[in-house]
C-alpha positions, -999 to +999 in steps of 0.1 A: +352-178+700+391-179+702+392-183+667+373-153+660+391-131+686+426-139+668+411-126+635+399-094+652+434-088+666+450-097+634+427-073+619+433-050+647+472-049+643+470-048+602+452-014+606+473-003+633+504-007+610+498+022+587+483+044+612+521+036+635+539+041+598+521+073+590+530+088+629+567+079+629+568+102+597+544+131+611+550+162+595+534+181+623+539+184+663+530+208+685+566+229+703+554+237+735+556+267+754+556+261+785+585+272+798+586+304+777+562+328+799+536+350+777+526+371+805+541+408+789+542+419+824+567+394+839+590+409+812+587+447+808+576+455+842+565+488+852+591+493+879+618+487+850+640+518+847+632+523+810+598+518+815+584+552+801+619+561+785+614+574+751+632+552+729+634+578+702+633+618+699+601+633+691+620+645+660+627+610+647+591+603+653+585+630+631+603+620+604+592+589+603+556+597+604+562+618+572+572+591+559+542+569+565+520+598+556+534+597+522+533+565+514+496+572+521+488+605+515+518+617+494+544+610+461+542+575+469+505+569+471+484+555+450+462+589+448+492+604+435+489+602+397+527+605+391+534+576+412+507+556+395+517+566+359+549+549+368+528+515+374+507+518+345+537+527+324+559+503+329+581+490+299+578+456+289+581+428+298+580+442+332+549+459+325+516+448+347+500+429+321+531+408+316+531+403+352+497+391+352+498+365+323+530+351+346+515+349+376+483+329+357+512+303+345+529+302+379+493+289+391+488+267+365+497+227+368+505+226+331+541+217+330+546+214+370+566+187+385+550+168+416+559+196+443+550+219+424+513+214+415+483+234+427+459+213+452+423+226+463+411+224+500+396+188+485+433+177+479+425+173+447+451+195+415+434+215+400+425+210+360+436+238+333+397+244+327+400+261+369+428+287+358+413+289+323+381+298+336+401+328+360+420+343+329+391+348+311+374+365+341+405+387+344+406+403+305+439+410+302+432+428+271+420+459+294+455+459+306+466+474+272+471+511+271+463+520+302+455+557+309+460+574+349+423+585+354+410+608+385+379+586+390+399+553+394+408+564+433+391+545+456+391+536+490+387+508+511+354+508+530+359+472+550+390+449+555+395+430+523+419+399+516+443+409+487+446+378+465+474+371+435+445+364+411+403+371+415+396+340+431+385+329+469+397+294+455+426+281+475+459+268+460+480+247+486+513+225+475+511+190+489+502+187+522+532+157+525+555+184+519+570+199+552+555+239+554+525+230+530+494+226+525+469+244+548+471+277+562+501+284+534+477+294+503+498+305+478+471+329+462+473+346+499+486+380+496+479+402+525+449+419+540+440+454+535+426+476+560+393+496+559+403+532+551+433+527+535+435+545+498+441+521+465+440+528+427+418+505+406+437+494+377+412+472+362+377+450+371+370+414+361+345+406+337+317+398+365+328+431+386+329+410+416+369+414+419+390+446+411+431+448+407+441+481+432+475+496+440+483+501+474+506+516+495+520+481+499+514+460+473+493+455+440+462+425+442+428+417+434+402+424+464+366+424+462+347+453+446+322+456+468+348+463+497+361+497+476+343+530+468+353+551+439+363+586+457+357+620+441+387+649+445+365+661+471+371+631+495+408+626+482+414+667+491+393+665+527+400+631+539+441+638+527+439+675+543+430+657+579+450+627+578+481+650+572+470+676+606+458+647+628+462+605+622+445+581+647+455+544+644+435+518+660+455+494+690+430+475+698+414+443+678+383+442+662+375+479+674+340+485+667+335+514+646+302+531+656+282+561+634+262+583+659+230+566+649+240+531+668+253+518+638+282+496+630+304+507+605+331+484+608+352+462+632+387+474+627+424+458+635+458+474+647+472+487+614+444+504+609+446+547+604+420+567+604+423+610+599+403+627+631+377+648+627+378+671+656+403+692+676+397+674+709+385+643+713+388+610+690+358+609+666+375+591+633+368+598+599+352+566+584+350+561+549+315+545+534+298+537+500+268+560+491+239+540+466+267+548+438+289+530+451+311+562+459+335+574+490+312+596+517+325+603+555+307+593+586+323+599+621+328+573+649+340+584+683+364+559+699+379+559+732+416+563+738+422+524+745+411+522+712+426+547+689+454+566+696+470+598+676+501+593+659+531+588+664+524+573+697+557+578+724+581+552+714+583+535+749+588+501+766+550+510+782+538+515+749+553+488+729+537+465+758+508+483+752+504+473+718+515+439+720+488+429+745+463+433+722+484+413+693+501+384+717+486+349+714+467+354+680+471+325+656+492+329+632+482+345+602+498+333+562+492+363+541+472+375+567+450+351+560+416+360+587+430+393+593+451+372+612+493+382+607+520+367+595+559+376+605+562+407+581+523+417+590+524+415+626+556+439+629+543+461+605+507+466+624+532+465+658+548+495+650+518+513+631+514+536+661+547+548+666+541+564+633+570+541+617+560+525+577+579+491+570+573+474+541+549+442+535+575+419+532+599+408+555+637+409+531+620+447+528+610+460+564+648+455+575+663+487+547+639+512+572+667+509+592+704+511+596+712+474+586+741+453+601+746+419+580+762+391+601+749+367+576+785+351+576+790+351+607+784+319+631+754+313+649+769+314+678+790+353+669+755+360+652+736+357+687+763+371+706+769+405+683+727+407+689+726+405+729+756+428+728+745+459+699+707+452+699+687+482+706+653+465+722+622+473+705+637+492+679+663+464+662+644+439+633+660+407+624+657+396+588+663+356+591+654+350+554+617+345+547+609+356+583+614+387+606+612+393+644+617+417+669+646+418+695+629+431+730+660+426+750+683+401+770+670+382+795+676+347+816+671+318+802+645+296+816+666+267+816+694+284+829+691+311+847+727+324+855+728+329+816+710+355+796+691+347+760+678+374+733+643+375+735+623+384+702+588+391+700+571+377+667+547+356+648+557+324+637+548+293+621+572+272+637+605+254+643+620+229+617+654+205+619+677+203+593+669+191+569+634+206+570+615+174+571+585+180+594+574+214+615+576+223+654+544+246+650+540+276+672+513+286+655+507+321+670+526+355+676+545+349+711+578+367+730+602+338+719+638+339+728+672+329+703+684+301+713+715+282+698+687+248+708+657+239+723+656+214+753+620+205+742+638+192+709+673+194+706+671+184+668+656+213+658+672+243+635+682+276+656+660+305+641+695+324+644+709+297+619+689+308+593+699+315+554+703+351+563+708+372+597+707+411+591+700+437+619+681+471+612+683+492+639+647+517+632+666+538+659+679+556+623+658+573+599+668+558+563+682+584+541+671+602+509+685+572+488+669+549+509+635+561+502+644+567+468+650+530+462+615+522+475+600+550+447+617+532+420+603+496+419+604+463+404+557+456+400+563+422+399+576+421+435+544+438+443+518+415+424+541+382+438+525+368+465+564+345+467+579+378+474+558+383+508+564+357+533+583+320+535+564+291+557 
């Protein structure tokens, strides 16, 4: 019996070995947050001075809705055939077709060194037959000559996930690398709300995916998430949207017709035009048995929907972040959950204010301030001292957050720390060997460390540290930048978000 005892612990401590090996060198931890409170009332109270202060003038609101509305409704849409003859017109090689035959090598594992290769959610790379297989489903040769054409609008009718290529197949690096594998699918683009207008360039060969332009971005979502709209709808539902926008501020708002009927469940981002003088009863955009755009009504309630631009105030800000704070965390908005880039953008939806999809973009919507060669230490202490709170970004390379004010440090109370609210993956030391994940979108303060792990990397220590203060409407050349653009940084799903 002794005998057999000592094998069982011999046995015992030669499994435990790799198991102790494999922890010592754990990619992944948990940060906790335990001593940064989540509770938005413990930090913008209502008895706070600036509680209801408008942040900006109803005239900067203005302008800035204008600007949204044409990047929906106007020279930057994609119902605006000038704006999408520019796409489809593109000189080689920067033409869409070139971009799409690159992106189908970038996913291949042809040629790819070790950290490079393409795993499925079996962890197993994928073969050259799996992005053969896409590429002929694609036919790029209908990408040749391609004419602007009225009945190529379209809208969407639910909330779609806007992939690189037509494909619900997942492409993770290695999981052993730090910041990969699962959620980070690199075919992930972004989602794209119900009601939102797009431009179908092209189908698949099996119809089941369709490549659209957006107002954000260029990807393949799933046809039967898009009606073709006649100039009828584009001329009624663009007339409305321009007198009166509603945008949703609450998740998964249930959409209801007048017969009991769910329409849709829709997310903070979301804009719908309204339908009637008083009153919130949205405009909600269907598929008839032709698969084309008609217009049912649902009446929301005003914790639901409100009209744009909403008051720019600390009440309202907090407002809007209830509703967003603790969701998990979101990689190309993977879920309809958000990402860094995603959740500001739907944050400030409301307020009537368009940022980009990506984060290096959402920061020239402001007045920027680059103390990328600064210290972290000046970098932090330029923010507490110039930061305008809930109206500064802060472009850290690959990720963005927003400054909400100074406040005092948990750990030390006589001293004050600049809190951020944001969604974020995690923390990482240097170098970035493993991941402190967060995991969700939170009010998280700059700090120069972290007493729950001192080795970690400062978020304010980042590659880049650039300021834009939305407080000013960007200029003429500003927008004009944004008219003129690069397609591949629209069709890259690289270009949108860094784990």
């Amino acid at each position: 019996m002794n005998t057999l005892k000592r094998k069982l612990i011999s046995m015992g401590l030669i499994l435990f070995l790799p198991l102790a090996t494999y922890a010592s060198e754990d990619r992944i931890s948990l940060f906790s947050l335990d001593h940064y409170d989540q509770t938005l009332s413990n930090w913008f109270k209502p008895n706070d001075a600036d509680y209801e202060k408008e942040l900006l003038t109803a005239n900067s609101q203005q302008k800035r809705l204008a600007i949204y509305i044409d990047r929906y409704f106007g020279s930057t849409s994609p119902w605006n055939p000038e704006y999408v003859n520019q796409i489809l017109h593109y000189a080689s090689p920067n033409d869409l077709k070139t971009n799409e035959q690159n992106l189908l090598i970038n996913f291949s594992n042809t040629g790819k060194s070790d950290s490079e290769i393409g795993y499925g959610e079996n962890y197993r790379p994928y073969s050259q037959a799996w992005i053969d297989k896409i590429s002929k489903n694609i036919n790029l040769a209908q990408f040749d000559n391609l004419i602007y054409q009225d009945g190529n609008r379209g809208i969407a009718i639910d909330n779609l996930h806007a992939r690189a290529l037509p494909t619900d197949d997942v492409h993770f690096y290695s999981f052993k690398l730090a910041g990969e594998g699962f959620p980070f699918d690199n075919l992930q683009m972004s989602s794209l709300w119900a009601g939102t207008p797009v431009y179908i360039v092209g189908e698949t060969r099996d119809r089941a995916w369709a490549l659209v332009v957006t107002p954000d971005f260029i990807g393949w979502v799933k046809s039967l998430g898009i009606a073709r709209t006649n100039s009828y709808f584009v001329n009624t539902w663009t007339l409305a949207a321009k007198n009166k926008l509603a945008a949703i501020i609450e998740t998964a708002t249930s959409l209801v017709d007048n017969k009991g009927k769910l329409l849709l469940q829709s997310y903070v981002g979301s804009v719908f035009p309204v339908d009637t003088a008083k009153g919130m009863k949205l405009m909600v955009p269907v598929k008839d048995t032709d698969g084309n755009a008609i217009i049912k009504n649902a009446v929301v309630s005003p914790s639901q929907a409100v009209i744009m631009p909403l008051a720019a105030t600390p009440k309202h800000f907090a407002l809007i972040m209830k509703t967003l704070i603790n969701r998990p965390y979101g990689w190309g908005s993977i879920y309809l959950y958000n990402d860094c880039s995603a959740e500001l953008k739907s944050l400030l939806t409301p307020f009537g204010i368009w940022i980009p999809r990506h984060s290096s973009d959402q920061v020239t919507q402001g007045k920027i301030v680059d103390m990328t060669f600064a210290t972290t230490e000046k970098r932090l202490a330029y923010l507490m001292e110039n930061g305008e709170k809930f109206l500064t970004l802060v472009y850290l390379g690959g990720h963005v957050v927003l400054y909400v004010g100074n406040y005092p440090n948990p750990y030390d109370h006589q001293s004050l720390m600049a809190m951020t609210y944001q969604n974020m993956w995690g923390l990482h030391p240097t170098p970035s060997t493993r991941r402190a994940v967060i995991g969700q979108s939170v009010l998280f303060p700059m700090l120069l460390k972290y007493p729950e792990d001192t080795t970690l990397a400062s978020p304010a220590s980042g590659k880049f540290f650039q300021l834009s203060y939305l407080s000013e409407v960007p200029n003429a050349n500003a927008q004009l930048i944004q008219k003129f653009f690069d397609i591949k940084s629209l069709m890259f799903p690289s270009n949108f978000m860094t784990p």
